[in-house]
N, C-alpha and C positions, 0 to 999 in steps of 0.2 A: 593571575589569569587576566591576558587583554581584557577591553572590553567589547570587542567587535566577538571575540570569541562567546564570550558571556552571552551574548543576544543571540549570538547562532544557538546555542544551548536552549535557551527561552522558547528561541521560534520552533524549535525543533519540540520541544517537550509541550508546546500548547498545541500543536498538531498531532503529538500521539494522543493528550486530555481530549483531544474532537472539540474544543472552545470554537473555531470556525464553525457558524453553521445553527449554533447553541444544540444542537442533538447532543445523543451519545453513541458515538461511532461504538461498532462492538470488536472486541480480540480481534484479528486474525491468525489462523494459524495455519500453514503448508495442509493441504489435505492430503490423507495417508495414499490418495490411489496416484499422488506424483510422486512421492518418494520415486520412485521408480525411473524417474527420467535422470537420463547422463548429464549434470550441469555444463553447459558450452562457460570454456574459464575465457573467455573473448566477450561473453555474453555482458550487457551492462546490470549493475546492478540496482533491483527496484525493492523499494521499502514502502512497505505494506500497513498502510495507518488506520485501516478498519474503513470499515463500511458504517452511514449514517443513518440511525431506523429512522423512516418519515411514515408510521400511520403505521405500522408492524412490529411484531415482538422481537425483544431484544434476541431472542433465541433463536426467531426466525434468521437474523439479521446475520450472527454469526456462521451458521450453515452456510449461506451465500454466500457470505465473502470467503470461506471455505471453499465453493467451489470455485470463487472468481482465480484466488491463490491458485489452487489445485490447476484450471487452465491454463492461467498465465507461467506459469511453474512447467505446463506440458510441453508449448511450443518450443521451450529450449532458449526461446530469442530473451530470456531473461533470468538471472542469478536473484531468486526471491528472498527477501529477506521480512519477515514476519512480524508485526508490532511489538510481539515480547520481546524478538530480538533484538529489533532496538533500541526497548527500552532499558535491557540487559547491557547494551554496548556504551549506550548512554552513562548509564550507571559507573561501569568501570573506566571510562574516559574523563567523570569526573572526579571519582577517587583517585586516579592517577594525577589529574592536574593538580588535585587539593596537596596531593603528597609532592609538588613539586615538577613532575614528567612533566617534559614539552608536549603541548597540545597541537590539535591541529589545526588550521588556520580557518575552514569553513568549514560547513553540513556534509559537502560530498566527501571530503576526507575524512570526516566525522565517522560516519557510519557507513563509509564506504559503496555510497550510495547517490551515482550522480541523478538517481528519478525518484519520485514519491507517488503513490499510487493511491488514489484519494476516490471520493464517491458516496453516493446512497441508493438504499434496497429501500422500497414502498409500493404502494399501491396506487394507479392512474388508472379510469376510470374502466373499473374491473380489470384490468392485467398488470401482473407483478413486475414491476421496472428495476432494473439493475442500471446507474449513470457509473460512470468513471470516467476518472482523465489520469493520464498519464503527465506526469509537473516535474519540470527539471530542478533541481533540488538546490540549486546555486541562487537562479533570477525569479523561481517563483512562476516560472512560464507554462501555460498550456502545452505540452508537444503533442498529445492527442487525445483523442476522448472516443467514449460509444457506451453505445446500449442497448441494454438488452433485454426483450420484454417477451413474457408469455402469459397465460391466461390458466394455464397451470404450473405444475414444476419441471417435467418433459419439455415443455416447448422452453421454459425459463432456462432450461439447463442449456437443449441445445444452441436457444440464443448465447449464451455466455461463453460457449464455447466459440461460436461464429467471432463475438466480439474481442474474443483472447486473442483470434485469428488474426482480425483486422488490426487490434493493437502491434501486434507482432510483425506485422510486414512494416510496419514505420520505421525510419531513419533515427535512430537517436545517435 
């Protein structure tokens, strides 16, 4: 195995552990109420590294980014791909290399995923904050971000809905 491969593997796998940050980012997983949507195979594809608890339960933490999945998954403007998935994909892209199979040369070919979808769920001074950015998965780059805040779970939701929105009309 290169070694430039080796470290995309590293960088890749300290991002789904959540080490940026020192939290513990929680699972994500596609929420049941998008199953439902038609994937656009034009759509790029975004991988889903968990959300980071700041001052919240981890229990809490996964629910949200449940729902963050679950919108960003709605508007269609994105082919979601899940932390277990990656970590799954990961997995057999290294047993493949160990056994020999040509690898692939970077992250986006890796896991077939030119964006990474990153962020944390906590609390600001009484209202429940949802951050995220949207990171292009090659350079490491900001390409967008937002957030989303309510003061319950209703306004918390429809913020995060608003902010699936806003991510979704960007250029990637």
């Amino acid at each position: 195995m290169n070694s430039r491969l080796a470290c995309l593997i590293l960088l890749i796998a300290a991002v789904l552990a959540g080490c940026a940050g020192g939290g513990k980012p929680a699972d994500t997983s596609v929420a049941a109420t998008s199953a439902a949507v038609t994937p656009n195979p034009n759509a790029p594809v975004l991988g889903l590294s968990g959300l980071e608890a700041r001052g919240v339960t981890d229990a809490d933490t996964k629910s949200v980014a449940d729902m963050v999945a679950g919108e960003l998954k709605a508007t269609g403007a994105f082919r979601v791909v899940d932390r277990a998935q990656m970590t799954q994909l990961l997995a057999d892209k290294a047993a493949q290399m160990a056994g020999g199979v040509e690898g692939a040369d970077d992250a986006g070919k890796l896991l077939n995923a030119r964006l990474l979808g990153v962020g944390s769920f906590g609390m600001l001074m009484g209202s429940y904050v949802v951050n995220f950015r949207v990171v292009d998965a090659e350079t490491g780059e900001t390409r967008a971000s937002g957030t989303a805040q309510g003061k319950d779970l209703k306004q918390l939701k429809a913020g995060i809905k608003d902010m699936a929105v806003k991510l979704a009309a960007e250029k990637y």
